[in-house]
C-alpha positions as CSV (number, residue, x, y, z in Angstrom):
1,X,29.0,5.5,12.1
2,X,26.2,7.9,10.8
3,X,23.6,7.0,8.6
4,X,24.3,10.1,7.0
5,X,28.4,9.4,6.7
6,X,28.6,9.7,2.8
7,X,32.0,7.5,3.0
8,X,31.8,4.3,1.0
9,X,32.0,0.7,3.6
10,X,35.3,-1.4,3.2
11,X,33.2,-3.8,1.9
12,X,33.7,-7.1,-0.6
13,X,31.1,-5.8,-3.0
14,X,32.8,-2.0,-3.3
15,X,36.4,-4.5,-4.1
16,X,35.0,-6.3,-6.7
17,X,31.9,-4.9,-7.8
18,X,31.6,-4.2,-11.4
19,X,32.8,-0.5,-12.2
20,X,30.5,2.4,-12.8
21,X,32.0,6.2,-13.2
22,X,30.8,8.7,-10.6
23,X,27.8,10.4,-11.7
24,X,28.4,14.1,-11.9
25,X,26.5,16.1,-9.7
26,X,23.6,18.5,-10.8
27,X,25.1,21.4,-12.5
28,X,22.2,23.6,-11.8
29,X,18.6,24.3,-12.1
30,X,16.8,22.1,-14.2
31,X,13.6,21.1,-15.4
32,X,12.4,17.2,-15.5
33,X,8.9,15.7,-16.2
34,X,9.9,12.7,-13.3
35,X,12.3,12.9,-10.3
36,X,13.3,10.2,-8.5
37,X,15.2,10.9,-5.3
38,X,17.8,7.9,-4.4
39,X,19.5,5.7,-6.6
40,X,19.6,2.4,-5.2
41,X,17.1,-0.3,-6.4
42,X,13.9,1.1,-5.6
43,X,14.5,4.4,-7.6
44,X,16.7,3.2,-10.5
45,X,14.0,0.0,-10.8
46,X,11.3,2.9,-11.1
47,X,13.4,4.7,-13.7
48,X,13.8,2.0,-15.9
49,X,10.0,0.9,-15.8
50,X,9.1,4.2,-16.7
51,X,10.8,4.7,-19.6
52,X,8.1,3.7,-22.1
53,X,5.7,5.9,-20.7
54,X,7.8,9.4,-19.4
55,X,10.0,11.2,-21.6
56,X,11.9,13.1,-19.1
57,X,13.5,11.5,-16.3
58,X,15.9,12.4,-13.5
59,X,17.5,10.3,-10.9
60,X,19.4,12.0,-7.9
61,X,21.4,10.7,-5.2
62,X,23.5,11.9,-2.1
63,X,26.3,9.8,-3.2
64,X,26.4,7.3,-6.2
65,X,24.2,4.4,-7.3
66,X,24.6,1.7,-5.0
67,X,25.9,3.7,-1.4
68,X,23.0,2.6,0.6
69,X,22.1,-0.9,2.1
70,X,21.4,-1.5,-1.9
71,X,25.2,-2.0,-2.5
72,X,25.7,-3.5,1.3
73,X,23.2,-5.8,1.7
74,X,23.7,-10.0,1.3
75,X,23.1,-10.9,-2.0
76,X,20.2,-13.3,-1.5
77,X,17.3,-13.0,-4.3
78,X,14.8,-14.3,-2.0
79,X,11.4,-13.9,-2.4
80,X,9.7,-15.4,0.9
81,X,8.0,-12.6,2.4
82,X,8.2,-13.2,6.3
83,X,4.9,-13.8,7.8
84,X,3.0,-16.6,7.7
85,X,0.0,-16.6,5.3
86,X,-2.8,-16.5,7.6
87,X,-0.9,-13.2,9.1
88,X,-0.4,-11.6,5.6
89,X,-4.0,-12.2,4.9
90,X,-4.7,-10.4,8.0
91,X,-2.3,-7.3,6.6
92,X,-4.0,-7.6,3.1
93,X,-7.8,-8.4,3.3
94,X,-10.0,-9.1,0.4
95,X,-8.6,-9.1,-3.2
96,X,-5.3,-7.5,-2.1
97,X,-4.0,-11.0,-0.4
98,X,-4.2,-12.3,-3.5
99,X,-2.9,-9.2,-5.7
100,X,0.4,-9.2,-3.1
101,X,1.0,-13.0,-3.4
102,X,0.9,-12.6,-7.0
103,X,3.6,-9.7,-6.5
104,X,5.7,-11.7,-4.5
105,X,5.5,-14.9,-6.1
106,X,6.6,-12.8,-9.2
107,X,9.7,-10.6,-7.5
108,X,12.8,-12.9,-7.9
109,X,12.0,-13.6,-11.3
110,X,11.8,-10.0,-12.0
111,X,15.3,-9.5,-10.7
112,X,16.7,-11.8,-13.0
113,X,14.4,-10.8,-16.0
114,X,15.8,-7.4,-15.6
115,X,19.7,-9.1,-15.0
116,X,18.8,-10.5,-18.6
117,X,17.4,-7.9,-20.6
118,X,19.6,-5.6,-19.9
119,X,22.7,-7.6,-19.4
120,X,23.8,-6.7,-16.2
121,X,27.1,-8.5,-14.7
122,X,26.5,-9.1,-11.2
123,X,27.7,-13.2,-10.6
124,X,24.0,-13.8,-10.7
125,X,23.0,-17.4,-9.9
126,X,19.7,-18.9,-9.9
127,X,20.2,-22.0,-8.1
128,X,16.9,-21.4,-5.3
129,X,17.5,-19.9,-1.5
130,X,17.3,-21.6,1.4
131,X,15.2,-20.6,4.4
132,X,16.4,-23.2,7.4
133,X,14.6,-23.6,11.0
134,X,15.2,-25.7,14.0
135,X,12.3,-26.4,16.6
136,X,8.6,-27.1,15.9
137,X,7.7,-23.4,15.5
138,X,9.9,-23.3,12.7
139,X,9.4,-26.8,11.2
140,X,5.1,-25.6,11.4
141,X,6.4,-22.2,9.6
142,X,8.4,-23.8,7.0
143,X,5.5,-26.3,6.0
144,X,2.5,-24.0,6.0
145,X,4.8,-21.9,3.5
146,X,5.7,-25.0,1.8
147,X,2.1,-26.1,1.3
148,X,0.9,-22.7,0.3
149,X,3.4,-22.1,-2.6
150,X,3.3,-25.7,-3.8
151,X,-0.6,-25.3,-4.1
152,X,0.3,-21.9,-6.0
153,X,1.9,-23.7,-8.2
154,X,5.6,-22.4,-6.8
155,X,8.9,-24.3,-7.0
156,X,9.8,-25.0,-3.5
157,X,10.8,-27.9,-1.3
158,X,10.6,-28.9,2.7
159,X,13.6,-30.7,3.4
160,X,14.1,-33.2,6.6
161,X,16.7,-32.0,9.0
162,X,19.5,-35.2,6.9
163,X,18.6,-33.4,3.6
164,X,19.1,-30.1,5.0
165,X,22.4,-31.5,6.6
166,X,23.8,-32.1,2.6
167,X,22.5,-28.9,1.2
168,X,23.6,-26.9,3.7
169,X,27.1,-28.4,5.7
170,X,25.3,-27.9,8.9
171,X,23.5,-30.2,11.6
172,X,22.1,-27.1,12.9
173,X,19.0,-26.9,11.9
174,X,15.9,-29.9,11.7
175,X,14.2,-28.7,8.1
176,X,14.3,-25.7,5.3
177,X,12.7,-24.6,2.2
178,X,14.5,-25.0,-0.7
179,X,12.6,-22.3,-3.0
180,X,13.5,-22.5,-6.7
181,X,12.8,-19.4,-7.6
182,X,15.5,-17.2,-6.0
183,X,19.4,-17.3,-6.1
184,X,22.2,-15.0,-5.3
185,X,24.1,-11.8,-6.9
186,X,26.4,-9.3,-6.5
187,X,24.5,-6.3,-5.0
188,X,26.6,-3.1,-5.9
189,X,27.3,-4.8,-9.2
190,X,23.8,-5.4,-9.8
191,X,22.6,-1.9,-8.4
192,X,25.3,0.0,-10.6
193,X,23.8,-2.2,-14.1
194,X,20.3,-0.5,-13.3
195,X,22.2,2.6,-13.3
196,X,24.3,1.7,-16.5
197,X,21.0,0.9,-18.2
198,X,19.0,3.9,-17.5
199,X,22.2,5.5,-18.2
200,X,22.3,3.6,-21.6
201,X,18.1,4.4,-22.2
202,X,18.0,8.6,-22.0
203,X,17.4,9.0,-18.1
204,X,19.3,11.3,-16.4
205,X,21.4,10.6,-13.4
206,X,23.0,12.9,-10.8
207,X,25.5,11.8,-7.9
208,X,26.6,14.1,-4.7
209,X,23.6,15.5,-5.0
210,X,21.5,16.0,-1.7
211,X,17.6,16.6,-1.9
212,X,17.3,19.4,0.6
213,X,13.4,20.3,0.6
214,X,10.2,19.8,-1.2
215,X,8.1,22.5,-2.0
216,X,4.4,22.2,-3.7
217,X,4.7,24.6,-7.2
218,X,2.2,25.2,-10.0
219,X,0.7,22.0,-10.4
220,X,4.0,20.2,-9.6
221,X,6.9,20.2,-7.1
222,X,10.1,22.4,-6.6
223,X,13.4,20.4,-5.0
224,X,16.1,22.6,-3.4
225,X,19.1,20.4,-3.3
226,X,22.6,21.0,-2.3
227,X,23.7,21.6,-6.1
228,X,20.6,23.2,-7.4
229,X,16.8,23.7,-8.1
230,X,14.9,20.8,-9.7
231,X,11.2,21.6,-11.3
232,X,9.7,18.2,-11.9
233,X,5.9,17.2,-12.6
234,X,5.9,13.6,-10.5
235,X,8.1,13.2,-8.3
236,X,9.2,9.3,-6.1
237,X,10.7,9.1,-3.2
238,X,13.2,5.8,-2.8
239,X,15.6,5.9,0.2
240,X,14.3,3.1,2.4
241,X,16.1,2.8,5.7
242,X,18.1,6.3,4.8
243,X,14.8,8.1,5.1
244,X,15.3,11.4,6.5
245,X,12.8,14.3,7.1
246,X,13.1,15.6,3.3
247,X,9.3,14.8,3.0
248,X,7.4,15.4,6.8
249,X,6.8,12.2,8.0
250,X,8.2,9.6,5.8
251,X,11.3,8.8,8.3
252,X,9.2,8.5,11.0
253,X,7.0,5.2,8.9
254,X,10.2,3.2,9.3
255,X,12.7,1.9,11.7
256,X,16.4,1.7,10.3
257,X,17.7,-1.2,11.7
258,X,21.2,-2.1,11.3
259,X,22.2,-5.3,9.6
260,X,26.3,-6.3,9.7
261,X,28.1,-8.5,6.9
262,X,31.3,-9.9,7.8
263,X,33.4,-11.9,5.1
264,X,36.2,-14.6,5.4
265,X,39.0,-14.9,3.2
266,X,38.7,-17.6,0.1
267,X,38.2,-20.6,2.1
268,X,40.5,-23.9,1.7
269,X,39.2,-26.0,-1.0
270,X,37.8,-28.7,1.6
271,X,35.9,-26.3,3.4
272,X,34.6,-24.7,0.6
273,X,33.2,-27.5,-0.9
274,X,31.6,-29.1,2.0
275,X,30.0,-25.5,3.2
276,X,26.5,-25.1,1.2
277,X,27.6,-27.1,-2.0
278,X,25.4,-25.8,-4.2
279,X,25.6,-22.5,-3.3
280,X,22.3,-21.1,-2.4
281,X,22.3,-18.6,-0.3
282,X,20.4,-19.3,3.3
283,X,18.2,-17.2,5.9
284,X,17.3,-18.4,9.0
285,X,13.7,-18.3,10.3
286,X,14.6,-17.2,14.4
287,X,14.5,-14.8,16.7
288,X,17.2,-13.0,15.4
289,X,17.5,-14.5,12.2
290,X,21.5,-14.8,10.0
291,X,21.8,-15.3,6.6
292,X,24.7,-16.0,4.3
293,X,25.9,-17.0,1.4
294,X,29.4,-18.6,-0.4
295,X,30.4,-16.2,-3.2
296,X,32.1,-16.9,-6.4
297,X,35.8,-16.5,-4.4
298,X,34.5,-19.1,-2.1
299,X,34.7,-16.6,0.7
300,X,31.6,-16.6,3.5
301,X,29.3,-13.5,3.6
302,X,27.8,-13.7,7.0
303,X,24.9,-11.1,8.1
304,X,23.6,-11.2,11.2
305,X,22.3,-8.0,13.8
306,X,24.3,-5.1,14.7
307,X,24.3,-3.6,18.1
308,X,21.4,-3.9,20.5
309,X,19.7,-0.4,19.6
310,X,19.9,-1.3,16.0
311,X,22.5,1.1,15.3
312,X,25.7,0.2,13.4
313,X,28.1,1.4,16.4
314,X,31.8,0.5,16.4
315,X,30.8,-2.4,13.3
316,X,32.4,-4.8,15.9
317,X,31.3,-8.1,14.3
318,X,32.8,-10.5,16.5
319,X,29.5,-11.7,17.4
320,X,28.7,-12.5,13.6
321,X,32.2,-14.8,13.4
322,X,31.0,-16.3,16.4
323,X,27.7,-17.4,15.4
324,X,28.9,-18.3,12.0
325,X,32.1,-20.8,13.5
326,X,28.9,-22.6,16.1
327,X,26.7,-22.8,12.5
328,X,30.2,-24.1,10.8
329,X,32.9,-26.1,13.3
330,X,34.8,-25.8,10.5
331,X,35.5,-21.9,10.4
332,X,37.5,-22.1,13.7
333,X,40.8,-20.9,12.3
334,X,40.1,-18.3,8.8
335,X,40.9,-15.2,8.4
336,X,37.9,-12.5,8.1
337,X,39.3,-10.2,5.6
338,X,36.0,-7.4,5.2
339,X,33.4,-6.3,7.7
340,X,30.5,-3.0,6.6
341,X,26.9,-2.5,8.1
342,X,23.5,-1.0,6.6
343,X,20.2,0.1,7.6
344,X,17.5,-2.0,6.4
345,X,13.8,-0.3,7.0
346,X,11.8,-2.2,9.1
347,X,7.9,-1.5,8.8
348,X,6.2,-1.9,12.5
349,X,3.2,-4.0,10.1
350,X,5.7,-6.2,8.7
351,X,4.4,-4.8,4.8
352,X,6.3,-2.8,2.0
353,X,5.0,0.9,1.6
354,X,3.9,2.3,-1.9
355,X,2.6,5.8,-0.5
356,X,0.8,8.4,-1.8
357,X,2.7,11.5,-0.7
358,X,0.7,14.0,-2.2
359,X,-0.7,14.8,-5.4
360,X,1.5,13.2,-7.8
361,X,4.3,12.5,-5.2
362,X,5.1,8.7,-4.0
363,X,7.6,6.7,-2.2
364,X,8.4,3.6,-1.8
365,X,10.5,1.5,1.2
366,X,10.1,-1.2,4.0
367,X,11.5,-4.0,2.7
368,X,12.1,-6.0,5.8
369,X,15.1,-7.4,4.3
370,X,13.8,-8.7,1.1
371,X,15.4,-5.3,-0.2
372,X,16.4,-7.2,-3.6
373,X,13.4,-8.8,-4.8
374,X,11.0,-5.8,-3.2
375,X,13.2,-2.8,-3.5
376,X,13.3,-4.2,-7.7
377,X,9.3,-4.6,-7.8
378,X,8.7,-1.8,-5.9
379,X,10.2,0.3,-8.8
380,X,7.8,-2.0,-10.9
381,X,4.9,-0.5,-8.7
382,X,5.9,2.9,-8.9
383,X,5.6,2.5,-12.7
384,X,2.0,1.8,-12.6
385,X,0.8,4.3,-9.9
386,X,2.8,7.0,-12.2
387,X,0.3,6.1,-15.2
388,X,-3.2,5.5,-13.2
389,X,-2.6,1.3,-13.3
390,X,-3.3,-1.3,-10.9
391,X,-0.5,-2.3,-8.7
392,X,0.4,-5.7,-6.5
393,X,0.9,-3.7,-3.4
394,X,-1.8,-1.5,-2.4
395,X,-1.4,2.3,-2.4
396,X,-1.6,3.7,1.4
397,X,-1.3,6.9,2.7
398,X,1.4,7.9,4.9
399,X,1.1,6.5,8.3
400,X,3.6,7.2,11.2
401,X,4.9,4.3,13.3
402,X,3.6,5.1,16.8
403,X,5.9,6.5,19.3
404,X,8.9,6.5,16.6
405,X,11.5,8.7,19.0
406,X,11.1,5.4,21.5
407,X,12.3,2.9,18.8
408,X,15.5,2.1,19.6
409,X,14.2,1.0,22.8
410,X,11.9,-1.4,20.8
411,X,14.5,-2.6,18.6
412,X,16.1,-3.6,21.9
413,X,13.5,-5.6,23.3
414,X,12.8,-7.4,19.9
415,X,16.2,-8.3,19.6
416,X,16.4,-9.8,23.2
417,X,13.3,-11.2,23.1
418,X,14.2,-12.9,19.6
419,X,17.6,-14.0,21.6
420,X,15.5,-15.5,23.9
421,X,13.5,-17.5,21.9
422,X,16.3,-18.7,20.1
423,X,17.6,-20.0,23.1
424,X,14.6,-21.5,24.5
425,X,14.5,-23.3,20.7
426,X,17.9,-24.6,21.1
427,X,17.1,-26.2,24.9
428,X,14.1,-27.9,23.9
429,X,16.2,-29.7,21.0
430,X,18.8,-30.4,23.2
């Protein structure tokens, strides 16, 4: 499977998402004050917040609203950014430690602030996500985090490996943070209400519509795409892990790295009830980290890695339904009724991207898998470098990950190494 194969996944989220029309595609050369290339959150978040401040907008996409990891991802709001803090202050020196806290600290909330105003129906719930550890690595993670947010003033919670046991249905794991402010949704169904609501607010949006090249024209920019010429004065670039050489460079400051979903049927009443009771959603910290989630049918969304290169291969998930029955005894014998993949765009530096492309050209991507709660305030971002304000997240050039033609070979080794340690983990405790 190619990142570029245009086909929709057989996934859970395309069966029950909420429905949107297909966009029509561009039906010729236009004019636009703002062009935003890729509708998934990141560009359809960036629409909406610019609204107030741009008359003319225009949102185009290869396929419709949602295709990309944005309607395949697993549904967790979470808005733990992975490194620890003394790391991330490392990555952001000076004042901009404290401007990207702020903006993290602040990203769940403006998921479900936008679910809100704009009445999207995507079986939101805002019930806090889970991160869960075993070992002392992860037990020393999970408290400097805990320490640091409570002293921000934060919602969260460090639970001992019983309390963990009852919030969770698994002995697994020795201690988690239970962090308030993040939940769970539906992701096409959320991805396709941004679309509805720029839809609803006068922006413009385009489907089937392929961004071919960027060319630099009178003050502004010129995009050839596969329906038609757009003239545009600012222009935002939002494709994340489907990056591909439209603008030099830009696919080349990420690594897509597939992630795989698999989903059971509605689980029996007994098993559904004792599995994560109060239904947050939970990522690991590990190696090679899962995450998953029960969703309103009381089926099991489980997301672990996909093949050893980071590619999506064959989408043979066996792996994931074995890792998730060791997690959950009780998963032995149901059925697994959906299985899909997406890339998710791994930064080498472990930080989102807001990048100044050119003059008056920007992208945004490299979420690390925090794609709903940083793909959504990255939009947010985009808003205020468009209008000359200060942003959370601060404005880099772009910079190429080194040796970038090696990286499957690196997303090898990280993912045996992480296998490794993992394993090592479970041995001490044993």
């Amino acid at each position: 499977m190619s990142k570029n194969d245009l086909v929709w996944p057989d996934s859970l989220w395309k069966a029950t998402a909420e429905p949107l029309a297909n966009l029509d595609k561009l039906p010729g050369d236009i004019d636009t004050d703002l062009l935003i290339i890729g509708a998934g959150y990141t560009g359809l978040s960036s629409a909406l917040h610019s609204i107030s401040s741009i008359k003319d907008i225009v949102v185009i996409d290869q396929a419709q609203p949602g295709w990309g990891c944005s309607g395949r991802n697993g549904g967790q709001v979470n808005p733990q950014w992975k490194p620890a803090p003394r790391q991330l202050r490392q990555m952001f020196p000076g004042e901009d430690f404290g401007r990207f806290i702020e903006t993290v600290d602040q990203s769940a909330a403006l998921v479900f602030e936008l679910i809100e105003k704009y009445q999207i129906e995507c079986q939101a719930l805002r019930r806090g996500c889970v991160i869960a550890a075993k070992g002392k690595k992860g037990g020393q993670y999970l408290s400097t985090w805990n320490g640091f947010w409570k002293e921000y003033g934060a919602d969260v919670k460090l639970l001992d490996a019983d309390a963990t046991q009852r919030l969770t249905g698994t002995d697994v794991y020795d201690a988690c943070m239970l962090d308030l402010r993040g939940g769970s949704l539906q992701p096409l169904s959320y991805a396709r209400g941004l679309a509805r609501a720029c839809l609803e607010r006068g922006v413009t949006l385009f489907g089937d519509t392929k961004a071919l090249k960027i060319l630099s024209k009178n003050h502004g920019w010129t995009v050839a795409t596969s329906q038609g010429q757009i003239n545009c004065k600012q222009i935002i670039i939002g494709t994340n892990g489907y990056t591909d050489g439209l603008w030099p460079g830009l696919a080349q400051s990420i690594i897509p790295v597939a992630s795989m979903i698999t989903v059971t049927g509605p689980l029996p009443a007994d098993i559904a009830q004792a599995i994560l009771p109060g239904r947050q959603p939970v990522a690991e910290y590990a190696g090679v980290p899962a995450y998953y989630r029960i969703d309103e049918s009381n089926r099991m969304a489980f997301g672990w890695r996909g093949t050893l290169s980071g590619a999506i291969g064959s989408l043979d998930t066996r792996h994931l339904q074995s890792k998730a029955r060791r997690i959950f005894p009780q998963l032995g014998n149901v059925d697994w009724e959906y299985d899909w993949a997406g890339y998710v765009g791994i930064t080498s530096h472990q930080r989102p991207m807001l990048i100044r492309l050119g003059n008056n050209a920007y992208a945004g991507l490299g979420y690390n898998g925090r794609g709903i709660t940083m793909a959504t305030m990255m939009g947010k971002q985009l808003s205020l470098v468009l209008t000359g304000q200060a942003t959370g997240i601060a404005l880099k050039a772009l910079e190429r990950v080194r040796l970038h033609p090696l990286y499957p070979l690196g997303v090898t080794a990280r993912i045996v190494s992480g296998h490794v340690g993992d394993y090592l983990t479970k041995a001490n405790a044993d």
